[in-house]
C-alpha positions, 0 to 999 in steps of 0.5 A: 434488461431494462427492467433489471438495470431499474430494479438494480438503480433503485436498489443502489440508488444510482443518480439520487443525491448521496445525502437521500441515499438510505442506510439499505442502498449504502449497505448494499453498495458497501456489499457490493464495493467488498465484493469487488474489492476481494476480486481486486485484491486476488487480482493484484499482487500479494506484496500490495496488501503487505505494503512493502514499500511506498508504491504498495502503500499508495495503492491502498489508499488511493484503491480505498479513498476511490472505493469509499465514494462508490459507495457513499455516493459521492461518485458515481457507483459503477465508473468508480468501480472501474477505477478501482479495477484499472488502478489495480492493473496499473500497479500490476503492470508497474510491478511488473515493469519492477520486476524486469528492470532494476532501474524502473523499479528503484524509481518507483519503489526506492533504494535500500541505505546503509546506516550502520557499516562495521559498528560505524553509524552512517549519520547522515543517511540516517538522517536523510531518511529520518532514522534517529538513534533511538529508533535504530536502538529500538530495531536493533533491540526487537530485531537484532536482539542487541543493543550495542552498534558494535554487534553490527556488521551491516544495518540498511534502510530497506525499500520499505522502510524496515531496518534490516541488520546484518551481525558481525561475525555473520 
């Protein structure tokens, strides 16, 4: 056994300096960190890949700054692996925490906000979550298919950030 772990260090070049590491050993954590990644990813849920929401988009980056050391070398390979895997099961089981409580989950993954009621546009709430008219004109044009407010009946800020509209006469 002692013997593979040797090979297996020499390979990856487990406690050499990342400057000294080689473009083979890189390769070869690079494989190895994808290959990781993949099983963190059937093991996570769907909606993290789709960044639906903030919650979701941090797991991403923070998954893959963690990852890019293990494989650069400026942490070390197999404890950052490991991270990698119980940050994953963290948001598994906050997800899951969503899921069971409605309050849990608008902590963590925010609230939907009214911002055109009855052809009506909420300027406040839009500018609290920093939608300006150009960019509701713009969704209602891609989305709704409309470009008049008063074809409206409902427009929200969903937790993801998407502009969701409702017509009138829907």
């Amino acid at each position: 056994m002692n013997a593979f772990y040797d090979s297996a260090a020499q390979l990856l070049g487990l406690g050499i300096e990342p400057k000294d590491l080689t473009f083979l050993q890189v390769s070869l954590r690079g494989v190895i960190v994808f290959v990781a990644t993949l099983v963190m990813v059937r093991f996570s849920s769907k909606r993290s890949l789709a960044e639906k929401t903030a919650f979701d988009a941090v797991l991403i980056v923070v998954v893959a700054s963690v990852l890019a050391r293990a494989i650069n070398g400026s942490a070390p390979f197999f404890p950052t692996l490991g991270v990698g895997f119980v940050l994953v099961i963290l948001h598994r089981i906050l997800g899951v925490a969503a899921y069971h409580s409605h309050a849990f989950g608008c902590v963590i993954k925010g609230r939907p906000a009214v911002i055109v009621q009855n052809g009506k546009l909420n300027r406040e709430t839009m500018r609290r979550n920093q939608v300006s008219e150009h960019d509701l004109e713009e969704d209602m044009r891609l989305t709704a298919k409309t470009e008049h407010v008063g074809a409206i009946k409902i427009a929200r800020v969903e937790r993801s950030g998407d502009i969701s509209f409702i017509k009138a006469g829907s």
